[in-house]
KOLBA-445976 format. One record per residue (C-alpha): x, y, z; residue number from 1. Coordinates in Angstrom, 3 decimals. Layout:
N
X  Y  Z  NUM
...
***
This chain:
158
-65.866  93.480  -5.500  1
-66.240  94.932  -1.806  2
-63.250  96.955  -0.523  3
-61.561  95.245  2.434  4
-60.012  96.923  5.064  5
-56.745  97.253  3.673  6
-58.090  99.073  0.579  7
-60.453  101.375  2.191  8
-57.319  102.395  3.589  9
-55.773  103.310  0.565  10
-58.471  104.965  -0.836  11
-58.863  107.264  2.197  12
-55.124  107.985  2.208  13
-54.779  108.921  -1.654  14
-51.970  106.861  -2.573  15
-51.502  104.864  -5.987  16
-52.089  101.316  -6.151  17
-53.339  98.803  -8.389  18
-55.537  95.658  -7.279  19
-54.684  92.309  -9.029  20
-56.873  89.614  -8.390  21
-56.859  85.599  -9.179  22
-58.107  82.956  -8.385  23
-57.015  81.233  -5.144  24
-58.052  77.765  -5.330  25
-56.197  77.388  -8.911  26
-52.974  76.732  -7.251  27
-51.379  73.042  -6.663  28
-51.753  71.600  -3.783  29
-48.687  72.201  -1.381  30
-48.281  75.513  -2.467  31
-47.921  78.038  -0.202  32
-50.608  81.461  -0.366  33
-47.776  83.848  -1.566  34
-46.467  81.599  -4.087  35
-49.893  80.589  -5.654  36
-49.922  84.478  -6.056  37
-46.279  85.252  -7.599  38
-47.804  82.213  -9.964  39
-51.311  83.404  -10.640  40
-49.897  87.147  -10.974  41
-46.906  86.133  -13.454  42
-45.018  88.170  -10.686  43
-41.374  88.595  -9.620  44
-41.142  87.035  -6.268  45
-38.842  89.258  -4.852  46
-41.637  91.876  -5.585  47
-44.695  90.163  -4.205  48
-44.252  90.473  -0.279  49
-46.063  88.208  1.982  50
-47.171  89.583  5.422  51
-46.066  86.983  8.795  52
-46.797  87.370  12.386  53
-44.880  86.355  14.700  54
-44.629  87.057  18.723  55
-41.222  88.914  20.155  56
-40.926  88.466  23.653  57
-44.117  87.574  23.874  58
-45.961  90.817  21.998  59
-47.471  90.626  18.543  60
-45.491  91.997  15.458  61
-45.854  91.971  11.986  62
-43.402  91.044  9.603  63
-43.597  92.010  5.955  64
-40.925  90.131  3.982  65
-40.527  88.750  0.000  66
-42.167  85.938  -1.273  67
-38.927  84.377  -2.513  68
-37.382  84.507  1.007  69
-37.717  83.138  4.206  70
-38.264  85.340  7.396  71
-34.847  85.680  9.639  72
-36.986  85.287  13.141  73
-33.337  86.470  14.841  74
-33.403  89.544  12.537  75
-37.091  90.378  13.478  76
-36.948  90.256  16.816  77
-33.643  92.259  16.629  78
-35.300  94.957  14.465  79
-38.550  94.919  17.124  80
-35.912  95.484  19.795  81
-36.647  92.065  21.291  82
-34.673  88.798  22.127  83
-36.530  86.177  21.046  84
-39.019  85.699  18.133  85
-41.243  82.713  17.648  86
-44.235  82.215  14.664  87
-47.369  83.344  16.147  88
-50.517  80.643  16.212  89
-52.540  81.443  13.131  90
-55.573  81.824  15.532  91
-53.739  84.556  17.288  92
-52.739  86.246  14.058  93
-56.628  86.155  12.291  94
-58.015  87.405  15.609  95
-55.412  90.044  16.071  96
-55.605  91.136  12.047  97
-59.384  90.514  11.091  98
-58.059  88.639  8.293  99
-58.387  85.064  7.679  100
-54.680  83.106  6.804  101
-53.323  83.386  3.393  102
-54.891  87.052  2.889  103
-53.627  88.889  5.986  104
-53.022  92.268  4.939  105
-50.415  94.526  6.305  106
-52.911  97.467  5.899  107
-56.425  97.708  7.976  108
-55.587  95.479  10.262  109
-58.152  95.666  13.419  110
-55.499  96.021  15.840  111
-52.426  98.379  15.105  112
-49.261  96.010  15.507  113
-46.134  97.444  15.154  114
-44.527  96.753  11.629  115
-41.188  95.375  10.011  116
-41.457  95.881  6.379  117
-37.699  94.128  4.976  118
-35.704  96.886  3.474  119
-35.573  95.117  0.433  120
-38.715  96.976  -0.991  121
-37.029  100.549  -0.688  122
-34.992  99.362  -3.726  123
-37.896  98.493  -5.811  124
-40.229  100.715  -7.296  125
-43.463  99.171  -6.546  126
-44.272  95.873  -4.276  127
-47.198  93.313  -4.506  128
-49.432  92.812  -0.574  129
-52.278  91.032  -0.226  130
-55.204  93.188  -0.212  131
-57.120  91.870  2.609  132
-58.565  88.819  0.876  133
-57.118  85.203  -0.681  134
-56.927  85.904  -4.172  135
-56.339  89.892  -4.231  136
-52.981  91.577  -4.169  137
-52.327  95.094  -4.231  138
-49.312  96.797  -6.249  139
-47.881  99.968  -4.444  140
-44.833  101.856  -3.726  141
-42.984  100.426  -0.911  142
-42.585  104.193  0.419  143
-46.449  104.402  0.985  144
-46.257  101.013  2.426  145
-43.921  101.794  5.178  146
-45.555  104.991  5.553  147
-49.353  103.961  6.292  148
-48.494  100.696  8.759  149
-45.937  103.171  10.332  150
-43.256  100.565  10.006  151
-39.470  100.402  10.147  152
-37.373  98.799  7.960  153
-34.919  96.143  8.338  154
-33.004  93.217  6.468  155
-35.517  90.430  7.506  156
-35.013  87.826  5.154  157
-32.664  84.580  4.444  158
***
C-alpha cells in the first residue's frame, strides 16, 4: 500500500502509530464515512475521530472531533477566535486538503489550516484518524496528534 500524505508524515516525525485498513464500500448505504469505520474497525466511537472543515468568518479551519458526536459549529468558531462558523463546501475542503471526502486526513494536508482537535482525545490514550485514504485509519496518541497539525484543543462536540 502507498503511503499518503498523512503517513509520510508520521514516518518522518518518528511517532507511534498503527494503520488499520477496511474496506470502504462494505458499509450500508446511508452510513456516514466515520461510522462505516468505527463498524469495519470494531472501534469505540468516541475513539475514532473524524476530521470536518468548516469556514469561520470566512477562513478555512479544521475541526477534528469524535465519531460518536456531532461538531458544536458555535464552539469551533469560538475556539478559532471567530463569530460565526458555517460547513465548508466539500469542493473547498478536497481542494484545500488534497484529500478526496470521507478520507480527509488531519495530517499532510496540502495547505496548513489551522487545527481544533476536541479535548476529548487528551483523556484517551490513543485515537483512530483517517490516514489520508477511504478505508485506512491510523491509531495514535492524541498528544502527537495535536502536536504535528499544531492544533489547540477545545470542547467541540454535542
Amino acid at each position: 500500500m502507498a503511503a499518503t500524505p498523512a503517513v509520510r508524515v508520521l514516518e518522518r516525525a518518528g511517532v507511534r502509530f498503527e494503520l488499520r485498513s477496511y474496506d470502504p464500500d462494505d458499509h450500508a448505504d446511508g452510513v456516514g464515512y466515520g461510522e462505516a469505520a468505527v463498524a469495519a474497525l470494531g472501534q469505540d466511537p468516541s475513539r475514532v475521530f473524524k476530521t470536518l472543515l468548516a469556514r469561520v468568518d470566512g477562513a478555512l479551519v479544521v475541526a477534528v472531533v469524535p465519531v460518536a458526536g456531532l461538531l458544536d459549529l458555535k464552539a469551533l468558531a469560538a475556539a478559532s477566535g471567530g463569530r460565526k462558523a458555517v460547513m465548508a463546501d466539500p469542493a473547498d475542503a478536497e481542494r484545500a486538503t488534497g484529500y478526496v471526502r470521507g478520507g480527509i486526513s488531519p495530517l499532510g494536508q496540502r495547505k496548513a489550516l489551522p487545527t481544533v482537535v476536541d479535548e476529548s482525545a487528551l483523556a484517551l490514550p490513543s485515537v483512530c484518524v483517517s490516514g489520508g485514504r477511504r478505508g485506512l485509519q491510523v491509531e495514535l496518541d492524541p498528544a502527537d496528534l495535536v502536536a504535528l497539525t499544531r492544533a489547540r484543543t477545545a470542547p467541540l462536540g454535542r
